[in-house]
TORMI-695647 format. One record per residue (C-alpha): residue number from 1; residue in one letter; chain; x, y, z. Coordinates in nm, 4 decimals. Example, Ala and Ser with C-alpha at 12.3 -4.5 7.8 and 13.67 -1.06 7.14 Angstrom:
<pts>
<pt><seq>1</seq><type>A</type><mol>A</mol><east>1.2300</east><north>-0.4500</north><up>0.7800</up></pt>
<pt><seq>2</seq><type>S</type><mol>A</mol><east>1.3670</east><north>-0.1060</north><up>0.7140</up></pt>
</pts>
This chain:
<pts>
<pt><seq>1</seq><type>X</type><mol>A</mol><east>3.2979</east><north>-1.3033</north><up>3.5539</up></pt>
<pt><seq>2</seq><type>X</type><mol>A</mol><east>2.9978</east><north>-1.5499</north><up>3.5712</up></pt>
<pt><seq>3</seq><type>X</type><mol>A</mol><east>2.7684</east><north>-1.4737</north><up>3.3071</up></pt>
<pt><seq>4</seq><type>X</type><mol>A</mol><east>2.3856</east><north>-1.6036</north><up>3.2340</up></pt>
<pt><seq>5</seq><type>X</type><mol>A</mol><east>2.1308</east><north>-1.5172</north><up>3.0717</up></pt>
<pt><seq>6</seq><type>X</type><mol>A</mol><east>1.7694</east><north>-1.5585</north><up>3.1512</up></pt>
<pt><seq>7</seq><type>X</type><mol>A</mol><east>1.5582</east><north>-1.6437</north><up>2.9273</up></pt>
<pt><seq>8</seq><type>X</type><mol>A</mol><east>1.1837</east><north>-1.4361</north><up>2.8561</up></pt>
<pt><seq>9</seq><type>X</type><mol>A</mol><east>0.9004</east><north>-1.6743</north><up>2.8263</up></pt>
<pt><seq>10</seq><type>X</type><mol>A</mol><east>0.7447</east><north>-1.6192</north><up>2.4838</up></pt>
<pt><seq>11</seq><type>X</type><mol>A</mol><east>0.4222</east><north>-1.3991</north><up>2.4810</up></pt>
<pt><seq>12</seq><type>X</type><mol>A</mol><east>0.1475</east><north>-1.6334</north><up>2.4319</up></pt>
<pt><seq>13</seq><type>X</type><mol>A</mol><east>-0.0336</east><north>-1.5750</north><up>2.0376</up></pt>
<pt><seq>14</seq><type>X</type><mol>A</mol><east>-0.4033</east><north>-1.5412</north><up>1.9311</up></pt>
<pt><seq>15</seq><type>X</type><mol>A</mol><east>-0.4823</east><north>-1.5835</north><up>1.6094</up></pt>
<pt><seq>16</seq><type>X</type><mol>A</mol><east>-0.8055</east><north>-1.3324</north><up>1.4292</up></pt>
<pt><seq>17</seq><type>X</type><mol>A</mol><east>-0.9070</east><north>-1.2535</north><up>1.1417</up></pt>
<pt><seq>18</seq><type>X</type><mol>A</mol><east>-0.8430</east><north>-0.9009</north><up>0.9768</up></pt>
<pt><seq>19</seq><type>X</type><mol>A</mol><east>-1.0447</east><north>-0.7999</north><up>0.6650</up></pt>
<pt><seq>20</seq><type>X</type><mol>A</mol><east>-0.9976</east><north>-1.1952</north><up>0.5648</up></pt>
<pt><seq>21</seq><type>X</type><mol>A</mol><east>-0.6709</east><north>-1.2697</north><up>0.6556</up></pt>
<pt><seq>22</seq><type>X</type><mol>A</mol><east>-0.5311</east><north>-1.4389</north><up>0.9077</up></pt>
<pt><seq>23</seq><type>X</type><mol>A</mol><east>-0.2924</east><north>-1.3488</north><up>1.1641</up></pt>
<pt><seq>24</seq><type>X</type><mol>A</mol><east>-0.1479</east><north>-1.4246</north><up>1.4755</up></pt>
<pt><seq>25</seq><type>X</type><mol>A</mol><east>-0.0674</east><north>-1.1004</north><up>1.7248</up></pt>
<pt><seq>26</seq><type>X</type><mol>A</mol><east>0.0530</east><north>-1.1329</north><up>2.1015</up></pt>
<pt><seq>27</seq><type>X</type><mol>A</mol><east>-0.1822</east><north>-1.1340</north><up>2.3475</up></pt>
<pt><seq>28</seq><type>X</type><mol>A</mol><east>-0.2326</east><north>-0.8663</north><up>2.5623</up></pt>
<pt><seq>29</seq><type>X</type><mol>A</mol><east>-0.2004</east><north>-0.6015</north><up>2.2716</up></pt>
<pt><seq>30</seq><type>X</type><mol>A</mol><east>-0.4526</east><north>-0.3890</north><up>2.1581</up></pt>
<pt><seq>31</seq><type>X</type><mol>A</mol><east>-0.6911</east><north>-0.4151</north><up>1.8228</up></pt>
<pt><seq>32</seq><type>X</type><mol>A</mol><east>-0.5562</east><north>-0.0889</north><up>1.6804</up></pt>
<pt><seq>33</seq><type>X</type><mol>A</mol><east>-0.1560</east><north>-0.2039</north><up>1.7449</up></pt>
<pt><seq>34</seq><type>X</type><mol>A</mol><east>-0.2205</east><north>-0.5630</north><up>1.5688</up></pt>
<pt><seq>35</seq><type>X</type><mol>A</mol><east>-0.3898</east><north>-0.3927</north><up>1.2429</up></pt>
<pt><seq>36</seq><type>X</type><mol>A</mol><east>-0.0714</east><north>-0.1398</north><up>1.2300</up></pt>
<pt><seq>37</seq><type>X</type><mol>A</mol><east>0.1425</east><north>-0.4300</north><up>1.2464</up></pt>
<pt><seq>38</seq><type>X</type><mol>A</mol><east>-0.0132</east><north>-0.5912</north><up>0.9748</up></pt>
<pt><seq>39</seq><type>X</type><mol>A</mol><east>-0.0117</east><north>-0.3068</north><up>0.7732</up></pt>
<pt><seq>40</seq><type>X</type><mol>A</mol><east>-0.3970</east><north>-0.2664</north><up>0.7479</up></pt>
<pt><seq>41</seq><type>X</type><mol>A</mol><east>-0.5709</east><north>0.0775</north><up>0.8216</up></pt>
<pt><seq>42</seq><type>X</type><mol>A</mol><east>-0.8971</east><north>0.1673</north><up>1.0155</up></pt>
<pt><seq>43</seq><type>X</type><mol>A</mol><east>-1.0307</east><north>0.3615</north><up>0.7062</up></pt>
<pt><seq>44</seq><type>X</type><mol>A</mol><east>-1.0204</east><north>0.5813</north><up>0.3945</up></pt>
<pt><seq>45</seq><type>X</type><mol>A</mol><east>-0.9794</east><north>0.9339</north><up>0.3268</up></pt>
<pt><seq>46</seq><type>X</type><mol>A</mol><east>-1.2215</east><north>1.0641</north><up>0.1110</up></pt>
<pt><seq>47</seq><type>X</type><mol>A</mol><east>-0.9124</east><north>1.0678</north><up>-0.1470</up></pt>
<pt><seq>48</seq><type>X</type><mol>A</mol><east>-0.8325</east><north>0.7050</north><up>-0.0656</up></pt>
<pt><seq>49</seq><type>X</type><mol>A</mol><east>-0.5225</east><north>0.7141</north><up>0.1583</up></pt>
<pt><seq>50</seq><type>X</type><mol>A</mol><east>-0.5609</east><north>0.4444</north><up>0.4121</up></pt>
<pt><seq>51</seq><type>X</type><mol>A</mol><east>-0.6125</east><north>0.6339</north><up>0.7953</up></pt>
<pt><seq>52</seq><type>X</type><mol>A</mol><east>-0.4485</east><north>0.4608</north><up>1.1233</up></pt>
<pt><seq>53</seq><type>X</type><mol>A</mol><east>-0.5656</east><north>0.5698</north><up>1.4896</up></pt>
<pt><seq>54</seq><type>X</type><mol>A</mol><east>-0.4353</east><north>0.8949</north><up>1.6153</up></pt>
<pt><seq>55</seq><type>X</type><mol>A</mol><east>-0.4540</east><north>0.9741</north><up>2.0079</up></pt>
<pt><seq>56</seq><type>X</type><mol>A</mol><east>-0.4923</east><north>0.6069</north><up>2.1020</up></pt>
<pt><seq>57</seq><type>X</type><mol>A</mol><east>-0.7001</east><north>0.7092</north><up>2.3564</up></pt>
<pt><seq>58</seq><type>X</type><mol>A</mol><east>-1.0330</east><north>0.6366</north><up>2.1874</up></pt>
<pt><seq>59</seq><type>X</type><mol>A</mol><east>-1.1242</east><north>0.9794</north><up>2.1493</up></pt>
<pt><seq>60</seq><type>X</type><mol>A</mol><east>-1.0204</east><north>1.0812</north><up>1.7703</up></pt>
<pt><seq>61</seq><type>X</type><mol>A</mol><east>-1.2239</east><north>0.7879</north><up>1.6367</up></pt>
<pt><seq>62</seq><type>X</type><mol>A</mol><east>-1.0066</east><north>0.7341</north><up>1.3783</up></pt>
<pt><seq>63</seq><type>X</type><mol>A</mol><east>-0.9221</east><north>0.3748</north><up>1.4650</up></pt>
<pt><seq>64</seq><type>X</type><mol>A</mol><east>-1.3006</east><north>0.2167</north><up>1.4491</up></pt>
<pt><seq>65</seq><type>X</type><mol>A</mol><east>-1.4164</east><north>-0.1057</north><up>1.2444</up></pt>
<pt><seq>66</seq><type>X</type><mol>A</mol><east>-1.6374</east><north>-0.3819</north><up>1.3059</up></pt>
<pt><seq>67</seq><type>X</type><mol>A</mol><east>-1.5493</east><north>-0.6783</north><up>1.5334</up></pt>
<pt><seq>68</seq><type>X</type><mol>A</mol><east>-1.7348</east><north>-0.9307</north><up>1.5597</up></pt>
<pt><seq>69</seq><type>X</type><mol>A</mol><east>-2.0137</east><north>-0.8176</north><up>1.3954</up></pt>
<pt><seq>70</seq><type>X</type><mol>A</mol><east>-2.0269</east><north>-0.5299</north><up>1.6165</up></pt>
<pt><seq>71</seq><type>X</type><mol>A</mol><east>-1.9643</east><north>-0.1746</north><up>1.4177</up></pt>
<pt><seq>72</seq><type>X</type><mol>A</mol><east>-1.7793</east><north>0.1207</north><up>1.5326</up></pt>
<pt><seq>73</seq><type>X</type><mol>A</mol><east>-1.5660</east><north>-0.0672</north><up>1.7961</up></pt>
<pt><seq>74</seq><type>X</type><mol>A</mol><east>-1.3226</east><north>0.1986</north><up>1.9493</up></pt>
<pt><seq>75</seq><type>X</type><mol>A</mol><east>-0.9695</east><north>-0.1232</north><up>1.8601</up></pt>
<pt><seq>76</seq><type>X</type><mol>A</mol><east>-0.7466</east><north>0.1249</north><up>2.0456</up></pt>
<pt><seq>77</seq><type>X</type><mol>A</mol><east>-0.9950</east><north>0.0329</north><up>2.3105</up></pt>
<pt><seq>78</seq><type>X</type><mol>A</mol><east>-0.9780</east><north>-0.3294</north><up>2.2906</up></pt>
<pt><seq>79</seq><type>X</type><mol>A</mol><east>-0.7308</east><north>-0.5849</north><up>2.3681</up></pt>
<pt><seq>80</seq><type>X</type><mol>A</mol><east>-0.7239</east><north>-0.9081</north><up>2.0668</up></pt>
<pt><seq>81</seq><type>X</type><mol>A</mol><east>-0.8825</east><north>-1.1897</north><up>2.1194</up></pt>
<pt><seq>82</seq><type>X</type><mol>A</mol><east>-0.8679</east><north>-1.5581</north><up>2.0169</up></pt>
<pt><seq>83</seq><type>X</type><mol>A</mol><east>-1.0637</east><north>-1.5714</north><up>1.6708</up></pt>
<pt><seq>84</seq><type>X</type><mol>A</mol><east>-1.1654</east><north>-1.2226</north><up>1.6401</up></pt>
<pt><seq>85</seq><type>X</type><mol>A</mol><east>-1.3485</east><north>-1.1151</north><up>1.3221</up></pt>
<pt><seq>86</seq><type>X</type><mol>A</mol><east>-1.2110</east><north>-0.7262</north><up>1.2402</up></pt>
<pt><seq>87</seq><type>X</type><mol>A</mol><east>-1.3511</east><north>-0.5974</north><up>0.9107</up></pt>
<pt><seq>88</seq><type>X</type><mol>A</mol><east>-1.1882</east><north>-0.2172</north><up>0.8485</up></pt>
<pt><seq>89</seq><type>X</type><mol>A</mol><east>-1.4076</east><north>-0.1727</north><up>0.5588</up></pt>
</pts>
């Protein structure tokens, strides 16, 4: 048996900026799937647990912050960007 493997092209990076901190996240995925994989949340309970988004559908609301200056952006909605300011806070 002939065996080969083919290899993937890597998924090009952009690098933003999330509440101050840099990091890089593959383009092509969304806002609210780079902040979970940085471990930062949307928002706070009134009690102080961090939130996350919900339906990912831009419906619950859960997953809005400010990007680029621009508040209540929907980042279940939105794909990253190169040099993206996110603030969750």
């Amino acid at each position: 048996m002939n065996s080969s493997t083919s290899a993937q092209p890597a998924t090009p990076c952009v690098d933003l900026t999330l509440n101050g901190r840099q990091i890089s996240a593959p383009q092509g995925t969304t806002l609210a799937a780079a902040l979970m994989n940085a471990g930062i949340g949307t928002r706070e309970s009134v009690s102080g647990w961090a939130r996350s988004p919900l339906c990912a559908m831009g419906i619950c609301m859960e997953c809005c912050a400010t990007v680029n200056g621009v508040k209540h952006v929907r980042t279940c909605q939105v794909d990253v960007q190169q040099s993206m300011t996110v603030v969750t806070r």
